[in-house]
C-alpha positions as CSV (number, residue, x, y, z in Angstrom):
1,X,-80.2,-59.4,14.9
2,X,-77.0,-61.4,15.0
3,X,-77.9,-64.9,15.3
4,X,-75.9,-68.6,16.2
5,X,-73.5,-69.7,18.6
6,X,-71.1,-66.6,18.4
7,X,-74.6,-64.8,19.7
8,X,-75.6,-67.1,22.1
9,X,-72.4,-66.9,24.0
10,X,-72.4,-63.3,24.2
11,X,-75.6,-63.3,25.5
12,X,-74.5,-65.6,27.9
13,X,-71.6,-63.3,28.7
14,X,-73.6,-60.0,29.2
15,X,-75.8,-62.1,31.0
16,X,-72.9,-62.7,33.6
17,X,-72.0,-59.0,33.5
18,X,-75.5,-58.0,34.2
19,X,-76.2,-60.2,36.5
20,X,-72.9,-61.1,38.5
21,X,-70.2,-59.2,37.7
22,X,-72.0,-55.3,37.8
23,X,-72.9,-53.6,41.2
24,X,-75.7,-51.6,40.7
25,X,-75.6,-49.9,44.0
26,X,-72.0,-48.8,43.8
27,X,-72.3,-48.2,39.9
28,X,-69.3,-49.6,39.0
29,X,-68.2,-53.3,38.1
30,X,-66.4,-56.1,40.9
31,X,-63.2,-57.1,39.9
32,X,-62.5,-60.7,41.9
33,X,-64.8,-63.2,42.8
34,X,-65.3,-66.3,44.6
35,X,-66.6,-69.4,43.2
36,X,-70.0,-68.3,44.0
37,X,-69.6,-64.8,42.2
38,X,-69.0,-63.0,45.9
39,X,-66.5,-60.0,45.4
40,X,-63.5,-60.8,47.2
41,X,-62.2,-57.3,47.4
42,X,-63.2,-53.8,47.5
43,X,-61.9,-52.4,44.4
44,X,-62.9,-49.7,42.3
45,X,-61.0,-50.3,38.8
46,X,-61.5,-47.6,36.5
47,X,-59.6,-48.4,33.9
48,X,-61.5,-51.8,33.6
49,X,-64.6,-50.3,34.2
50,X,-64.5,-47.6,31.1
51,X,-62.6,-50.4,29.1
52,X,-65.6,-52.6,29.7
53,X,-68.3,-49.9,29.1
54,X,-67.0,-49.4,25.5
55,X,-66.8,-53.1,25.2
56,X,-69.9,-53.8,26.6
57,X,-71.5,-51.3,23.8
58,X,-69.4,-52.7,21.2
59,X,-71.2,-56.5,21.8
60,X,-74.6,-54.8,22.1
61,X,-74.0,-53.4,18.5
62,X,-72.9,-56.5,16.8
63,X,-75.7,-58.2,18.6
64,X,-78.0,-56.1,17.4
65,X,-81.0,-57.5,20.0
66,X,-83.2,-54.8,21.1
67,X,-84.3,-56.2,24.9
68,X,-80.2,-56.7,25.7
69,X,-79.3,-53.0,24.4
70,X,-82.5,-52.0,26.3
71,X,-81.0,-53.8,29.5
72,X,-77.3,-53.3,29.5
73,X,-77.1,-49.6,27.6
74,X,-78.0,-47.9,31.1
75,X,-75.8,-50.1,32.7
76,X,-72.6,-48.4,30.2
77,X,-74.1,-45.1,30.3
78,X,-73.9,-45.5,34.5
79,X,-70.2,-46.7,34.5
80,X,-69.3,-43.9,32.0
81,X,-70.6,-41.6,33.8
82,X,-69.1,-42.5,37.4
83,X,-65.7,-42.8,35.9
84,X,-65.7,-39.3,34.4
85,X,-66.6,-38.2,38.2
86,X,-64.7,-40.4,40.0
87,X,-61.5,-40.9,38.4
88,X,-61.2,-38.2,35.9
89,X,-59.0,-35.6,37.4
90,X,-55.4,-34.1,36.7
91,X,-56.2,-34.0,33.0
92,X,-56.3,-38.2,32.9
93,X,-57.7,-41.3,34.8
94,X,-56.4,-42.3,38.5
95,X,-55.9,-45.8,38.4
96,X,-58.2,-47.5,40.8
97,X,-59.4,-47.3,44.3
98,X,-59.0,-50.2,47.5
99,X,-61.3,-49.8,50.7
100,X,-61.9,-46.2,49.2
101,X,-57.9,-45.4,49.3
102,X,-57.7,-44.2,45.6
103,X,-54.4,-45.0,43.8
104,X,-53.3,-42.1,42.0
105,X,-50.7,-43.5,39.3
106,X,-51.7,-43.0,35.9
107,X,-51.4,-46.6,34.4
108,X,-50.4,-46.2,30.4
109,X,-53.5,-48.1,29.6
110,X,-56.1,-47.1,32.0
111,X,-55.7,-43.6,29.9
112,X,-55.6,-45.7,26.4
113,X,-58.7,-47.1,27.5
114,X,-59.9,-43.6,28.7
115,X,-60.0,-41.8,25.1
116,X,-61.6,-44.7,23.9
117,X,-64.4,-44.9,26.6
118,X,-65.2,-41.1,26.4
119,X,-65.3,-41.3,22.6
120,X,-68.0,-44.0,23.0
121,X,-69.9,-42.4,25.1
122,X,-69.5,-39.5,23.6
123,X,-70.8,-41.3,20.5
124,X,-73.8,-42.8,21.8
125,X,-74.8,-39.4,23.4
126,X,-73.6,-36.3,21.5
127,X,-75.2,-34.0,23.9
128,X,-72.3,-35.2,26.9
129,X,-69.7,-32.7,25.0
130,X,-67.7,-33.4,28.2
131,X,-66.9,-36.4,27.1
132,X,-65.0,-35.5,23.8
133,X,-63.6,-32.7,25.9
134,X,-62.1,-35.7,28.1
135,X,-60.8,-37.8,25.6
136,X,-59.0,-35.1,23.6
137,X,-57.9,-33.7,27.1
138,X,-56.7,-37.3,28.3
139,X,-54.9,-37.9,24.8
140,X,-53.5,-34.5,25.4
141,X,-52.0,-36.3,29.0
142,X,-50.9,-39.0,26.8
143,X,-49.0,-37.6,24.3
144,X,-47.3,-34.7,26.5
145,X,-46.6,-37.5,29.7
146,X,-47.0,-40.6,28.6
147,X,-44.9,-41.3,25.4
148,X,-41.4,-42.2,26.0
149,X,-39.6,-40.4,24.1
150,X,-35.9,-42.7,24.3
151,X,-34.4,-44.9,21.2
152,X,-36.4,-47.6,20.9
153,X,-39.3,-47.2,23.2
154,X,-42.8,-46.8,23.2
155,X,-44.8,-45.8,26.2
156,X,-44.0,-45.5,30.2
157,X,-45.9,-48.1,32.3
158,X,-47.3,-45.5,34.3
159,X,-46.8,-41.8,36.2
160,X,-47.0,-41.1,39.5
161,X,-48.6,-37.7,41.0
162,X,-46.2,-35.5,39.8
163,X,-45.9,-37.1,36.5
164,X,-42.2,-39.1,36.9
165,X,-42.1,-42.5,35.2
166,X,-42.5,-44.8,37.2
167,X,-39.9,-47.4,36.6
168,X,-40.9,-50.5,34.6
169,X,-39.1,-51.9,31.9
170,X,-40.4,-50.7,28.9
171,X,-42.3,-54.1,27.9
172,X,-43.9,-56.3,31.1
173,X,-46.2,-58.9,30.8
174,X,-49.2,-56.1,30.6
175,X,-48.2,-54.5,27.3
């Protein structure tokens, strides 16, 4: 078990994530709070919610602390899950949802952090083949849609439903 000040502050950061920042009735993370950890906003992010799962895992691993992993693994496995029923559709990841009023762009990282999400859970449970199916299907999405394929650029900042760029310069403050 990882041990010192690096551990104790991620414990104290899965702490807040267990404790304030997840919604275990909804299944799925808050995004803004008040100064008394009250969500502001009805907002479903899946990008940030598959982005954090993976995270999440990854600071459970270096941890290495058996009653933490034991406490926050279903909480990973939960948002996983939800986000490959909730937001995985279309061959990639709608962005996010606001009073229920889902946000169908596909964000060039929300599907980054999509392969990377499904491969971890994939990872930690072999069984959920559906998972490696999604992150090879989404990095399908990326690489057909996603890549911009001019001189000199990289990546769109997003699609909308029928897959036209949306038009962002090529680098914004978010890449």
């Amino acid at each position: 078990m990882y041990r010192g000040e690096v551990a104790d502050r991620l414990r104290e950061m899965l702490d807040i994530v267990s404790d304030k920042v997840y919604n275990p009735r909804l299944g799925r993370q808050e995004v803004f709070f008040d100064r008394f950890w009250n969500p502001l906003i009805d907002l479903y992010s899946y990008g940030h919610d598959i982005e954090a799962a993976w995270l999440i895992d990854r600071g459970l691993d270096i941890l290495g602390d058996r009653a933490y992993t034991e406490r926050l693994a279903p909480i990973t496995e939960t948002i996983t899950e939800n986000i490959f029923h909730r937001a995985y559709t279309d061959h990639s990841l709608v962005n996010e949802a606001e009073n229920g009023v889902v946000d169908r762009a596909r964000v060039w990282w929300v599907q980054a952090e999509a392969v990377v999400g499904f491969l971890n859970g994939y990872q930690r449970h072999p069984e959920k083949k559906e998972y490696l199916a999604a992150a090879e299907d989404i990095w399908g999405y990326i690489r057909d849609h996603l890549i911009d394929r001019r001189p000199g650029s990289e990546w769109f900042s997003g699609l909308d439903e029928e897959r036209r760029p949306i038009q962002k310069a090529i680098v914004d403050p978010w890449k």
